[in-house]
C-alpha positions as CSV (number, residue, x, y, z in Angstrom):
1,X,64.6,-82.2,-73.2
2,X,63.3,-83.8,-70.3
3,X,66.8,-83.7,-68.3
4,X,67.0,-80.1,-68.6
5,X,63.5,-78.8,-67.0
6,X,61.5,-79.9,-63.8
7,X,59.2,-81.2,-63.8
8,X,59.6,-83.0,-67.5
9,X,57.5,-81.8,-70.6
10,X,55.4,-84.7,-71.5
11,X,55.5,-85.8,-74.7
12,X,53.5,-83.3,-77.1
13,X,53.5,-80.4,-74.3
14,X,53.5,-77.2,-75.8
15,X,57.0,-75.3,-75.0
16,X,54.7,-72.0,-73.5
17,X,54.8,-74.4,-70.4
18,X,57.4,-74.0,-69.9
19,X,58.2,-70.5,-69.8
20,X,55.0,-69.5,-67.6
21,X,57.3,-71.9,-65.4
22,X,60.3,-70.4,-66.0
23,X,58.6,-66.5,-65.0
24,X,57.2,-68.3,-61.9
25,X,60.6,-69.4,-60.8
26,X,61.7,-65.9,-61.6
27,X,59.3,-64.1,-59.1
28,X,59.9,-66.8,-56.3
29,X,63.8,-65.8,-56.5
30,X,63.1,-61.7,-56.3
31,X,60.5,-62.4,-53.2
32,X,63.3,-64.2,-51.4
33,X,65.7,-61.1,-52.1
34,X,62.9,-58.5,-51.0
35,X,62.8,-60.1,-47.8
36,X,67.1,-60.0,-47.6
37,X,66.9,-56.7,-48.5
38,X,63.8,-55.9,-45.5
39,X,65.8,-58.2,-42.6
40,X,69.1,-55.9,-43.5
41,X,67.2,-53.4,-43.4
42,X,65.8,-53.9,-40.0
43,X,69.3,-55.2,-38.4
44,X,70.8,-51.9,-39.7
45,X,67.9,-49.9,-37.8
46,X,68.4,-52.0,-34.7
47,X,72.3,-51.0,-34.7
48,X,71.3,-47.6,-35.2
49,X,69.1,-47.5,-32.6
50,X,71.4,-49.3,-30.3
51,X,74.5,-46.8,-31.1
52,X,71.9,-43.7,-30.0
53,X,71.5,-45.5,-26.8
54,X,74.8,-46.4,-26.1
55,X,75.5,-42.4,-26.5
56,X,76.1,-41.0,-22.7
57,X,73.2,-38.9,-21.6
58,X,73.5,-35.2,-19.9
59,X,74.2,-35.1,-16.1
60,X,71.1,-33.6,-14.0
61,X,72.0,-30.0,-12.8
62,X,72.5,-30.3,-9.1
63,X,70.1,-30.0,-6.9
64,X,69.2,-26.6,-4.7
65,X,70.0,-26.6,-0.8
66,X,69.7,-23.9,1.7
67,X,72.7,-23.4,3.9
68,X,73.6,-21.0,6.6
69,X,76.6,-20.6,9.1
70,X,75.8,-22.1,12.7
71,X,74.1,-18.9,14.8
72,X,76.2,-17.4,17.9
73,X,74.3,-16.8,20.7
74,X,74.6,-16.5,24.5
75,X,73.4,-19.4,26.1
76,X,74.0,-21.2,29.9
77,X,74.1,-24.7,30.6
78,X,71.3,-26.5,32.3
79,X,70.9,-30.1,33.7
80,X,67.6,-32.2,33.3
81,X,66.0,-33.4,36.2
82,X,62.5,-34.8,37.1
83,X,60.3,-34.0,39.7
84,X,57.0,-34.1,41.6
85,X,54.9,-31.3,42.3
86,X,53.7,-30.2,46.0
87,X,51.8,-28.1,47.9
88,X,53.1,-25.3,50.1
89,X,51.0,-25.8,52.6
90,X,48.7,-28.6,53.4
91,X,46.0,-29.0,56.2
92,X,44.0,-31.6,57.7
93,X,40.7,-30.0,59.3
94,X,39.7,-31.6,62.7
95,X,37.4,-30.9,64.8
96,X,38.2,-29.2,68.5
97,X,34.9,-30.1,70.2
98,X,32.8,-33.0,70.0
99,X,29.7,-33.4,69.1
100,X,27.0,-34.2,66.2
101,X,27.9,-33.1,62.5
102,X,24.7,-30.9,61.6
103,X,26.0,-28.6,58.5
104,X,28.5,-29.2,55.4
105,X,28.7,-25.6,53.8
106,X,31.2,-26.5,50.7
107,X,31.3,-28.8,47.1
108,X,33.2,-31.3,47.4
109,X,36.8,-30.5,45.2
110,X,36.0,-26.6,45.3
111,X,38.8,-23.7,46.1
112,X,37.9,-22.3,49.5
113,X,39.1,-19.1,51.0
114,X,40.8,-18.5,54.6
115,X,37.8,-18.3,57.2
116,X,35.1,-20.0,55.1
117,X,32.9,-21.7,57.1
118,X,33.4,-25.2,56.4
119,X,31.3,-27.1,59.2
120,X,29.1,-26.6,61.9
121,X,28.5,-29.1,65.0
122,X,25.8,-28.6,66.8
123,X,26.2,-25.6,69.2
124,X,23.8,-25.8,71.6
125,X,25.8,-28.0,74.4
126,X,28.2,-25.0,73.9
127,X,25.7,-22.2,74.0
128,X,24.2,-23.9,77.6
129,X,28.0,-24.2,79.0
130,X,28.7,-20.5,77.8
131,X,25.6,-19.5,80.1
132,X,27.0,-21.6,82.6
133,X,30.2,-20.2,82.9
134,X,28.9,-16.5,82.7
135,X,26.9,-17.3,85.6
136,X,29.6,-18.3,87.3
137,X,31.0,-14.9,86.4
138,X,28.4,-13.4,88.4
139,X,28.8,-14.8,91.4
140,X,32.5,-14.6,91.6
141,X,31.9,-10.6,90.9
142,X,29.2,-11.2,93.9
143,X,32.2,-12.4,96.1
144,X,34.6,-10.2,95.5
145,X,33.0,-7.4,96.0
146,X,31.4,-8.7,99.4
147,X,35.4,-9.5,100.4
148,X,36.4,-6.2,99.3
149,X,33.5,-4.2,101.6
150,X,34.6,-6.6,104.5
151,X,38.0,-5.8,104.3
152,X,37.1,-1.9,104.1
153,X,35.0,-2.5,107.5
154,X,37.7,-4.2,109.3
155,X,40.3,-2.1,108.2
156,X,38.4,0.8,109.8
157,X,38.1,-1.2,112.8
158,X,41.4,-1.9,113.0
159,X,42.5,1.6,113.0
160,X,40.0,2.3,115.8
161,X,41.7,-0.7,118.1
162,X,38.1,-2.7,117.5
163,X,39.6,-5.2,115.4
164,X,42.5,-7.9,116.1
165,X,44.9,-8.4,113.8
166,X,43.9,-12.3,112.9
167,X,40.6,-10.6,111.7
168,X,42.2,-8.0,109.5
169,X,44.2,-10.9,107.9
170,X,41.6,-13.3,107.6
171,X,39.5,-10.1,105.4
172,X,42.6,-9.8,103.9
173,X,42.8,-13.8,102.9
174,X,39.1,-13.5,102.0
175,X,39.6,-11.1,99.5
176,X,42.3,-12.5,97.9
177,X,40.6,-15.7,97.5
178,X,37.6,-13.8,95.6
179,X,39.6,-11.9,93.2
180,X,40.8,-15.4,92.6
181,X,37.6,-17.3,91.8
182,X,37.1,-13.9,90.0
183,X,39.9,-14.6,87.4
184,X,38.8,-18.3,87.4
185,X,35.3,-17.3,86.5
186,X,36.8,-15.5,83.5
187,X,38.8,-18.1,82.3
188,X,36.0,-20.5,82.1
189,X,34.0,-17.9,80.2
190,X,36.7,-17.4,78.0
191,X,36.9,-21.1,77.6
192,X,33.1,-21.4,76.8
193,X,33.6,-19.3,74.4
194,X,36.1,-20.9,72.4
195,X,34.2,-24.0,72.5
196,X,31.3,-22.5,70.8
197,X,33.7,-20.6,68.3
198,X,35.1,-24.7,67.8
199,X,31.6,-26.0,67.0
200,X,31.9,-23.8,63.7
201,X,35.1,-24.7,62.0
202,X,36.2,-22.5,59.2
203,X,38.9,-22.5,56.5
204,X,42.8,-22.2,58.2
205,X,43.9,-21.1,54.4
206,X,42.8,-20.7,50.6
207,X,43.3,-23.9,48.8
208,X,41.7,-26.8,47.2
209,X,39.3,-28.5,49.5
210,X,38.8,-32.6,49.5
211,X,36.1,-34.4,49.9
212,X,34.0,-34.5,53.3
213,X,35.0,-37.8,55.4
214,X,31.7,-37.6,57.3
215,X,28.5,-37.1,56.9
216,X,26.1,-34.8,58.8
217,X,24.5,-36.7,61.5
218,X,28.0,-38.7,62.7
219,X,29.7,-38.0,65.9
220,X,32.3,-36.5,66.0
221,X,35.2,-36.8,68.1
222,X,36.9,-33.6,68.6
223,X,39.8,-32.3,71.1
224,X,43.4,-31.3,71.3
225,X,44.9,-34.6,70.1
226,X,44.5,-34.9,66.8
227,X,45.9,-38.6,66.6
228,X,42.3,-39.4,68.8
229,X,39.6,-36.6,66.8
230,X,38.0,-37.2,63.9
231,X,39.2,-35.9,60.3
232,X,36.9,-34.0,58.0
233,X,38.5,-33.2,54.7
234,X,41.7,-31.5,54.0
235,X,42.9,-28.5,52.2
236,X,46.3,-27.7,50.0
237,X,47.2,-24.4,48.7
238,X,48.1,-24.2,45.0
239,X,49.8,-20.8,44.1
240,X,52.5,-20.7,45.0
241,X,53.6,-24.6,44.8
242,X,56.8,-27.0,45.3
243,X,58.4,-28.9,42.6
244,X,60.2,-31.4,44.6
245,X,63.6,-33.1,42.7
246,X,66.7,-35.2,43.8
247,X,70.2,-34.8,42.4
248,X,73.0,-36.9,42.2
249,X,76.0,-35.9,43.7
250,X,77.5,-35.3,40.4
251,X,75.0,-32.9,40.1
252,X,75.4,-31.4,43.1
253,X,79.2,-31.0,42.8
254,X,78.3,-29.3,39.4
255,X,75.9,-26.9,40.7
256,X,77.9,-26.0,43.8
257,X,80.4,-24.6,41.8
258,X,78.5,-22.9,40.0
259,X,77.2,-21.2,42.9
260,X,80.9,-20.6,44.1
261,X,81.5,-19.0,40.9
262,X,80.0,-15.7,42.3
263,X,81.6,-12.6,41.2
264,X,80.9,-8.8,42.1
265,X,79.4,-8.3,38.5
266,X,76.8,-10.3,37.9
267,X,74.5,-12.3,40.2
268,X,74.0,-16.5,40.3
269,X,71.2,-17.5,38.5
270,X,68.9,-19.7,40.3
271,X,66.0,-19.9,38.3
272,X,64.0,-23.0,37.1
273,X,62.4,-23.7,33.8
274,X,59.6,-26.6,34.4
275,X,57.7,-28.2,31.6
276,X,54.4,-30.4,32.3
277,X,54.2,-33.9,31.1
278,X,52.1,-32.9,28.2
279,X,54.7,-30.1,27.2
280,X,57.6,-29.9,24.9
281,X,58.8,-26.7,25.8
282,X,59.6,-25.2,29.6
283,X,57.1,-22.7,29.9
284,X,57.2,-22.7,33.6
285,X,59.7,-20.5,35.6
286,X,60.4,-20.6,39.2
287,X,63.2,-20.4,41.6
288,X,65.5,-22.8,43.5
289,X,64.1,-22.4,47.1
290,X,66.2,-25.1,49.2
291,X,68.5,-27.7,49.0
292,X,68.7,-30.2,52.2
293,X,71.7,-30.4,54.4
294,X,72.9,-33.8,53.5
295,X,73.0,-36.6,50.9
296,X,71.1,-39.8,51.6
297,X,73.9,-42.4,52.2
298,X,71.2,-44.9,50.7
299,X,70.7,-43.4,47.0
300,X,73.5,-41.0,47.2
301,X,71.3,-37.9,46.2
302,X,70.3,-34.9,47.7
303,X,66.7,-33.7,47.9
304,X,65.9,-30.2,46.4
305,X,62.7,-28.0,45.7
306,X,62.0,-25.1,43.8
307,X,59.2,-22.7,44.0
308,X,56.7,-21.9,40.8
309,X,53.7,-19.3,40.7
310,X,50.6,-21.4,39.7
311,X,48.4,-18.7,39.2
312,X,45.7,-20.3,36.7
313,X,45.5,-23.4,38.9
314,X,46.6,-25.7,36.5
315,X,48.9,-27.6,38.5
316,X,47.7,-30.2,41.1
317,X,50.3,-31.5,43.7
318,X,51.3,-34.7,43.1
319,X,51.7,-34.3,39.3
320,X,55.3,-35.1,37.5
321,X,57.5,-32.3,35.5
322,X,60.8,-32.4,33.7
323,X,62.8,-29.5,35.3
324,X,66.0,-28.0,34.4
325,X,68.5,-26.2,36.7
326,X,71.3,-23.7,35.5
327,X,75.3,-24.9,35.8
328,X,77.0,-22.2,34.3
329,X,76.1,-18.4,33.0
330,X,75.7,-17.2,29.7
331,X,78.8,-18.3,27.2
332,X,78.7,-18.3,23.7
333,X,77.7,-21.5,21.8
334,X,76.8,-22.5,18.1
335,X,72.9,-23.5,17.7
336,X,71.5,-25.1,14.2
337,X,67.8,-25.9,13.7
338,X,67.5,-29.4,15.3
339,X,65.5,-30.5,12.4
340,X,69.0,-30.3,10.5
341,X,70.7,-32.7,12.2
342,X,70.5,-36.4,11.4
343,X,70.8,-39.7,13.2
344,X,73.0,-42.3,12.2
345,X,73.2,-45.4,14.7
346,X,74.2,-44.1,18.1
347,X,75.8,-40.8,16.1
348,X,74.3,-37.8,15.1
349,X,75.7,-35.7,12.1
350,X,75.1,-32.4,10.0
351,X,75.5,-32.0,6.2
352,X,78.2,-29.3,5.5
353,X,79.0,-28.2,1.4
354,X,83.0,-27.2,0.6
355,X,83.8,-24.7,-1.2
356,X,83.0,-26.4,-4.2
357,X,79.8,-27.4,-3.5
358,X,80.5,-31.1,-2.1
359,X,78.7,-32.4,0.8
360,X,81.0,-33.3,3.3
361,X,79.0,-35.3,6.7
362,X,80.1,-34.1,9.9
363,X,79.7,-35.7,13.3
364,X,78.8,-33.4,16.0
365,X,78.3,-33.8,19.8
366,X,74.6,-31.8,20.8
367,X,73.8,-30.0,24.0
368,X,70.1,-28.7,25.3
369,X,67.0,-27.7,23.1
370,X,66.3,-23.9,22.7
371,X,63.1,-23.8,21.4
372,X,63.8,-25.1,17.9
373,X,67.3,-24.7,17.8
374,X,69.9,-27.2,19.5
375,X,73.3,-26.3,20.8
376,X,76.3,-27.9,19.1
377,X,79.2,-28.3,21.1
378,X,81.7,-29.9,19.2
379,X,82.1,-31.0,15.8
380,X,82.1,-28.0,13.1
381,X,83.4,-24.8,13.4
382,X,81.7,-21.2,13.0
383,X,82.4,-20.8,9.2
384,X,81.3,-24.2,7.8
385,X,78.0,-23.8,5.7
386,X,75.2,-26.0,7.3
387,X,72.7,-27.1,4.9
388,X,69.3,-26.6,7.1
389,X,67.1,-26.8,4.1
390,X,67.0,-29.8,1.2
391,X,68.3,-32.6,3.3
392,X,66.4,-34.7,1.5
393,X,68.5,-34.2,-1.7
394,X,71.5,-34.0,-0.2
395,X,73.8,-37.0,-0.4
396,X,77.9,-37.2,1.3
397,X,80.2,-36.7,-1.8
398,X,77.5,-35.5,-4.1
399,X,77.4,-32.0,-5.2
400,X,74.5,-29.4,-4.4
401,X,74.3,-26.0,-5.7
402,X,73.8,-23.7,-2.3
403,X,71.6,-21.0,-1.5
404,X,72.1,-18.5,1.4
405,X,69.7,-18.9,4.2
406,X,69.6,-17.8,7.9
407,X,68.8,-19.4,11.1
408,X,66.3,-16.9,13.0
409,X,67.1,-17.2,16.8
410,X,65.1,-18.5,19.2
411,X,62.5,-15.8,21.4
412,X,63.9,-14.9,24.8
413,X,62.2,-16.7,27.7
414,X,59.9,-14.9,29.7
């Protein structure tokens, strides 16, 4: 008995021992096939699971893009250019008289009117000479008259035999010599004048005024070389003003033709479109005034200026401007919203959709900047649907469901 159970029934062991052993043994085994039974279970729910995710999922719908065909529109060509502003006319105020500096009558940096009195030096060195020379007036007047009654008398006494004739010419020479010092006397009135007119000196034009280079209570050195007088200030006018630019001779070749491309229809444009260093846009429209008569052997370019209207003052010579100059009339181009083009590298591409709603990449070659719109001169046709909205979900070879949009032109310049 003891071989057949484990461990063995002592001697006098009840058998009911044994069989609490044997249920014992019993449970042990169905525990051990409850947890078979769970770890099956469990596998079978991972290959479930793993079968469900295996399954291929549903393809997004794509996504929505707004595209429109390239906009036609009447356009000329321009060339880019930079420049420096000028004045039209610019002054520097010297005195004509010397003399002590006794009144300023202007703010430093102010805008002055033609005839405003600027400065005054004292006048009264003037004012004596004036009297002076009016004075002399007098007695010129004096003389004349006295030769012209002697003449009279010895005219008379000529006719009457009582006067030679070296007498009558002497009267004669007399005379002659007063209304002389007569004329003299006037000019140096006249001239007395203008010196006191000097010792007041007044705006030549309207402008901007500078500062004052002297002070009242210098001397100043006046007279009719201006190399040797004293300067005061200056003055530059502001509306209208110069825009002053070079161009290279290929520019100048290009523009040339233009010009020769006159016909009886229509005339050459020669307007200017300017824009300010703090402007995006050429709001500023002037004309080409003058082109010089040669090109500097040196840079090989030829200086050129326009003329602009500067009627809020805003433009101080001296300032720089991007400028632009017309090449050739109105011909019709494609424009896109430059916002829908994109850069790759040194290229610069638009995203077209095919007919069946792929997005094909096309490389274009751009022209100038209309407001927001940029001319496209080679590189897709008139039909081909440009995508200028949804860039962002727009990838080459993917497909994109389209929407119909427009491109709005841009405003016509003033």
């Amino acid at each position: 008995m003891s071989g057949d159970l484990y461990p063995p029934i002592a001697s006098g062991q009840k058998v009911a021992g044994a069989k609490r052993y044997g249920l014992l043994t019993k449970g042990l085994a169905g525990a051990a096939l409850a947890v078979v039974l769970m770890i099956g279970g469990v596998a079978t729910g991972v290959i479930h699971l793993g079968t469900q995710a295996a399954a291929p999922m549903a393809a997004p719908p794509p996504p929505d893009v707004t595209v429109s065909i390239p906009l036609r529109t009447k356009r000329a060509s321009w060339t880019g250019f930079t420049g420096q502003f000028s004045a039209v006319d610019r002054v520097e105020i010297r005195a004509q008289v010397s003399g002590y500096l006794t009144e300023i009558h202007f703010t430093d940096g102010q805008i002055v009117n033609k005839g405003d009195l600027l400065f005054v030096i004292d006048p009264r060195p003037y004012e004596i000479a004036l009297e002076q020379a009016k004075a002399g007036l007098q007695t010129a007047q004096s003389s004349l008259e006295l030769a012209d009654q002697q003449l009279a008398r010895t005219t008379e006494l000529k006719r009457s035999a009582f006067a030679s004739g070296e007498a009558m010419d002497q009267r004669v020479q007399a005379q002659r010599g007063a209304q002389a010092a007569l004329e003299q006397a006037k000019a140096s009135v006249r001239s007395a004048e203008l010196n006191l007119e000097f010792s007041r000196i007044t705006a030549p034009q309207s402008g901007r005024i500078s500062t004052h280079r002297v002070s009242i209570g210098n001397l100043i050195t006046g007279g009719q070389n201006g190399g040797a007088t004293t300067l005061l200030t200056t003055i530059v006018s502001l509306d209208p003003i110069y825009l002053d630019f070079d161009m290279s001779e290929a520019d100048y070749l290009v523009y040339q033709r233009y010009l020769h491309s006159r016909s009886d229809k229509k005339d050459i444009d020669q307007s200017v479109e300017a824009a300010l260093s703090d402007e995006e846009k050429f709001t500023h429209r002037g004309t080409l005034n003058f082109i010089d008569n040669e090109m500097d052997r040196g840079s090989g370019t030829i200086h050129a200026r326009a003329r602009l209207p500067n009627k809020d003052l805003l433009i101080a010579p001296g300032q720089f401007a991007r400028l632009r100059l017309p090449t050739s009339s109105d011909t019709e181009v494609l424009v896109v919203p430059d916002s829908a083009i994109s850069a790759d590298q040194s290229r610069k591409m638009l995203m077209t959709v095919a007919p069946d709603g792929t997005v094909v990449p096309k490389m274009v070659e751009t022209g100038g900047l209309d407001g927001d719109l940029r001319v496209i001169t080679s590189g897709i046709g008139p039909n081909d649907k440009v995508i200028i909205n949804g860039l962002m979900r727009s990838r080459p070879g993917t497909k994109v469901n389209p929407k119909p949009g427009t491109i709005t032109p841009a405003p016509a310049r003033g």
